[in-house]
N, C-alpha and C positions, 0 to 999 in steps of 0.2 A: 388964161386965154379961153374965151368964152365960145363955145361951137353950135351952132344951130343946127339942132337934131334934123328939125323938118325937110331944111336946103339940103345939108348934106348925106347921100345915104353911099352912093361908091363912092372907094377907097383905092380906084386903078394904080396908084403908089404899091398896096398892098400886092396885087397881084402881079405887079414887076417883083416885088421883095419878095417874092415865094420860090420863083426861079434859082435865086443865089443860094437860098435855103436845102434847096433840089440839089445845085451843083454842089453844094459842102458835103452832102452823104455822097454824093455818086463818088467826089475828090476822098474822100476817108475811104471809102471802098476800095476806089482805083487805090489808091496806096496798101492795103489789108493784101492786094493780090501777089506785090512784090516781086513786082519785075525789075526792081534795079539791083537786089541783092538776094540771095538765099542762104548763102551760105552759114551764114550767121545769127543765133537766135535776136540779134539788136536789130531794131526796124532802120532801113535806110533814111536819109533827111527827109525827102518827100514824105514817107508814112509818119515821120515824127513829125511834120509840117502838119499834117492833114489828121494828126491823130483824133482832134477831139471834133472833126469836121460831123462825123455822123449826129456825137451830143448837142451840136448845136444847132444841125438843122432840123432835126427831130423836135427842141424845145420850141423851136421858133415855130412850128408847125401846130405844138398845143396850145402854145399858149393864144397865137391868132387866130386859131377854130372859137376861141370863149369870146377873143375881144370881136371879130369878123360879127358872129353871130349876135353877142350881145348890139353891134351899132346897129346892124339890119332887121333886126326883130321888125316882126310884121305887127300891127295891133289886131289884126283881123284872124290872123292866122290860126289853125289848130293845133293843137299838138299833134294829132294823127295825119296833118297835111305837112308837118315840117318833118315829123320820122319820113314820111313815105319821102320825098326831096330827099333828105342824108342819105339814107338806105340806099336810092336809084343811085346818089354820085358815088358811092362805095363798090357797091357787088360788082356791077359788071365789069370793071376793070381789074378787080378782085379774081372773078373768073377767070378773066382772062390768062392772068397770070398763073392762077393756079395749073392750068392746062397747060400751057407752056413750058413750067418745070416740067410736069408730066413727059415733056418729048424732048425737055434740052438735056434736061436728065438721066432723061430712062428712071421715073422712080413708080412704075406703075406697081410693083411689088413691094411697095412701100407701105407700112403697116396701117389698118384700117383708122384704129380711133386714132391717130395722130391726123389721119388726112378727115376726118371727122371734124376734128377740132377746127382745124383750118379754114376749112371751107366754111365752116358757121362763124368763124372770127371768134372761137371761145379760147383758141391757144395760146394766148399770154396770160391766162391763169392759172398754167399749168406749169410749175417751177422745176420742169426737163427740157433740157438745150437741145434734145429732137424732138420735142414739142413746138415753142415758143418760137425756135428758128429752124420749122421745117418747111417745106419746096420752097416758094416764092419767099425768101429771109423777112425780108423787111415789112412782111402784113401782119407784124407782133402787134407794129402800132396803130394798124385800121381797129384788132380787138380792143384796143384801147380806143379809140375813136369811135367804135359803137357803141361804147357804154358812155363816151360825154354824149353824145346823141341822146341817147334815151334820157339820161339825166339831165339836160339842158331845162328843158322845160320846170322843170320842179326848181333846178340851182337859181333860173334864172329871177324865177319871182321871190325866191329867201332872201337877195342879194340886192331885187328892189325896195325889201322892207332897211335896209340899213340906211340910216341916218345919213344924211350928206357929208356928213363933218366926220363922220365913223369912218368914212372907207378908207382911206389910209391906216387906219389901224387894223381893220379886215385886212390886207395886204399884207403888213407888218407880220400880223399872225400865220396869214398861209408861207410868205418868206420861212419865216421860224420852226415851221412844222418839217419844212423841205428840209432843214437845215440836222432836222433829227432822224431823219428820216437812216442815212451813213449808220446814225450809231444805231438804230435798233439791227439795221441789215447785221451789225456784227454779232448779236445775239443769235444767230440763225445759226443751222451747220456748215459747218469748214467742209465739209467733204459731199460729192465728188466735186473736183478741182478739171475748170481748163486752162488751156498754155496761150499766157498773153505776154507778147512782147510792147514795152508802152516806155516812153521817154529814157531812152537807153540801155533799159535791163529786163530782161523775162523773169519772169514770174507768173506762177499760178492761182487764177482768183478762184473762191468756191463758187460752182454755179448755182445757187442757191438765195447768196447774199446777192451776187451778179442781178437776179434774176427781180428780185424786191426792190432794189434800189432802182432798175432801169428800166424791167419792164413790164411789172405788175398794173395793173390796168388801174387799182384803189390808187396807188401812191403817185401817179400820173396826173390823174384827175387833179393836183393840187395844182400843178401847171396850168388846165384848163381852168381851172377855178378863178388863178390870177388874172387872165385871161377877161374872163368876164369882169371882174374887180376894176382892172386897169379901162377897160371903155365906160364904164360909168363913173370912174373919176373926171373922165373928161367930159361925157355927156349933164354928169353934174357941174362941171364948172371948179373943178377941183385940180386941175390936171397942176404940174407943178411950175412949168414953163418950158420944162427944161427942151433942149432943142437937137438937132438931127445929127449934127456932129459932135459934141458934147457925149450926147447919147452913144453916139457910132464909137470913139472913142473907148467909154467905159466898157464894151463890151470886146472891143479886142485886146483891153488890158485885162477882162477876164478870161479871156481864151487862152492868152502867155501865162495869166496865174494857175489856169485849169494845171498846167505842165509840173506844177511845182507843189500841188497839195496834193493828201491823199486822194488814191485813185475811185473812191465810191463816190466823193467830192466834187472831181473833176466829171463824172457821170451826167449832173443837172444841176445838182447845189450852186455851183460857182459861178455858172451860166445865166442860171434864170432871172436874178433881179434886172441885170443891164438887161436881158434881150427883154423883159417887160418892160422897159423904162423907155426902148429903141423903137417899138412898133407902137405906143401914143404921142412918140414923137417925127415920127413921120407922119402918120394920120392926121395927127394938129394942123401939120405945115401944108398937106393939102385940102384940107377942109377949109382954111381958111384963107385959100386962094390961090396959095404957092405951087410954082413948079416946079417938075423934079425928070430927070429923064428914065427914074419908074414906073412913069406913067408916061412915057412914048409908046408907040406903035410895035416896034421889036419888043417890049421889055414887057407888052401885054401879050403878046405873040407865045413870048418863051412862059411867063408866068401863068397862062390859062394852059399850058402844056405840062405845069412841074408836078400835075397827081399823077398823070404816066410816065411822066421821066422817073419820079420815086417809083414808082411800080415796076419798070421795066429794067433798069437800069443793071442791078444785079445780075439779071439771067444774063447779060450782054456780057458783062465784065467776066461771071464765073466761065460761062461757055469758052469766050474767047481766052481765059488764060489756058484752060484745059486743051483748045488746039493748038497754046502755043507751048504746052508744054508747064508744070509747074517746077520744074528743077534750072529752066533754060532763066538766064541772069543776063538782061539785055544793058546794051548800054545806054548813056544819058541821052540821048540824043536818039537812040531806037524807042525807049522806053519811054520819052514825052510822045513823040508819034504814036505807038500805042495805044497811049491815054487819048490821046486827041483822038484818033478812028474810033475807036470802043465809045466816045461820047459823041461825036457824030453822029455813027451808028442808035446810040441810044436814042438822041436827039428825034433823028427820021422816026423809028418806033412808036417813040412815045406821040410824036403828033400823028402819024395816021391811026393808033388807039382811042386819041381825042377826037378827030375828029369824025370815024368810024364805029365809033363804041360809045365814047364819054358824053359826048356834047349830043347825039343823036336821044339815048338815054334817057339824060335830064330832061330832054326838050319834050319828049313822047310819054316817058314814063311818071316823071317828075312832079308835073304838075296836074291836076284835078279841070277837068272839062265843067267841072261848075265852078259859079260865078262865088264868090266869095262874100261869106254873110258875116254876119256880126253874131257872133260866138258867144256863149254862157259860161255861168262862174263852171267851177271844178277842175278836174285834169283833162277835161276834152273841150275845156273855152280856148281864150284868145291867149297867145302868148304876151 
């Protein structure tokens, strides 16, 4: 299925499918908090529903930073003009949150280099769980996301040197590396251990192995890596055909299998080929003319909103369980309300950040008052 680079450059499908991606962590969270059950270390139906919801909105988030950027590349562009664009969409919502722990928390006596770390996005290469998940939780994976940033530029012209006919074996490879990835984590230290409750039974994983398999910033990068792979198979004319529901499909047959393989497996491994397979097969279907209601006016609304909804969304959930108590065991019917308010709430948040913060940002900081030239070889030409 042949796509014209020149015609098509949005992908407003895309930015509807980011939204759902948003709601799958905010939904694993809202269940992590366990308002329907306490008493028992097994997680209630909801959080075994929603358990692998973080893993897979998290992948689907690396892997469309490689493929987003690979179809948008600019020919004109710089490298120092596309950092300075990542870096603006990043920090200041990044700030944002960071400050906000700061007062929903009370962690201003919180230790220096940890909040060092943070704040520069270098704390998911630090393999300590008050490292990696400290104030705002979920900015493990911006430090991961600064470092494809910086690296895009370089990956992206190695991966234009591959033969047309080679990238499906590029793929196959990055596939296989993920695939090994489980068994070196096991080579690492067992100990110190936290308490995870996950498809019926608690158990203790080491944080350590936790920490390499999900969210080392290197072993990530193979998600982003796919990511780019996957939009030049189709920009090449390579893409396989396969198609939206097919696609949709095989990925929630791997989300019921994430339940049933080892748990370092279920982390990314098990995930990542369908959700690659799912986002050039939506892309396909609208590039080459089709409609989708991911590309409606709501579903652009909530999707240009899902980097604050992921940013915010935690301090909403942690806060409000804390007022309501973490020992209090609501019923089903209390307990969906809840859920529902707490993402309302998020919901409101995160769009007055976009459009107060995020969008003002990119618009002022983002881009360069000069006119755009035409770029030389090296690491400071054209992308």
């Amino acid at each position: 299925m042949a796509v014209d680079e020149t015609r098509v450059r949005r992908l407003d499908s895309m930015t509807g499918l980011r939204f759902f991606a948003a709601l799958s962590v905010f939904l694993f969270h809202a269940g992590s908090m366990r308002v329907f059950r306490t008493s028992t270390p097994e997680p209630d139906p909801f959080a075994r529903i929603t358990a692998h919801g973080g893993s897979l909105g998290v992948t689907f988030f690396f892997v469309l930073s490689g493929f987003i950027l690979t179809w948008s590349a600019r020919t004109y562009d710089t490298v120092g003009q596309f950092w300075r664009r990542r870096l603006v969409k990043i920090f200041p919502n990044h700030l944002v949150g960071f400050a906000l722990s700061l007062v929903l928390f009370a962690s201003v006596g919180a230790a220096v280099l940890p909040a060092v770390l943070n704040l520069t996005l270098l704390h998911a290469w630090v393999p300590r769980m008050d490292t990696f998940l400290s104030f705002n939780y979920v900015t493990w994976s911006l430090s991961c996301e600064l470092l494809f940033y910086l690296l895009f530029p370089f990956l992206l012209k190695a991966v234009r040197r591959i033969p047309a006919e080679r990238l499906w074996w590029a793929v196959g490879l990055v596939v296989a590396l993920v695939l090994c990835v489980p068994l070196v984590a096991e080579q690492l230290p067992t100990e110190p251990r936290f308490q995870l409750a996950l498809g019926g039974q608690g158990f203790r994983e080491p944080i350590v192995q936790y920490w390499f398999v999900f969210t080392f910033p290197l072993v990530r990068l193979l998600d982003f890596l796919l990511g780019i792979l996957m939009a030049r198979t189709v920009l090449e004319d390579r893409w396989i055909g396969l198609r939206r529901l097919p696609a949709l499909a095989l990925l929630v047959a791997a989300y019921v299998l994430a339940d049933h393989t080892p748990y370092h497996y279920s982390l990314n491994a098990v995930l990542l080929l369908p959700m690659a397979l799912l986002i050039p097969a939506v892309a396909c279907h609208e590039a080459n003319g089709g409609r989708s209601f991911l590309s409606g006016r709501l579903m652009l609304r909530l999707g240009e909103t899902s980097f604050a909804l992921y940013m915010l969304h935690i301090l909403v959930l942690v806060r409000a369980r804390r007022e309501l108590g973490f020992r209090t065991v609501l019923s089903p019917l209390h307990g969906i309300g809840w859920i529902l308010l707490t993402l309302v709430v998020s919901l409101v948040a995160a769009r007055l950040l976009y459009v107060l913060v995020e969008r003002p940002a990119s618009r002022y900081l983002g881009t360069s008052r000069r006119r755009p030239t035409a770029a030389g070889p090296g690491p400071a030409g054209a992308l």
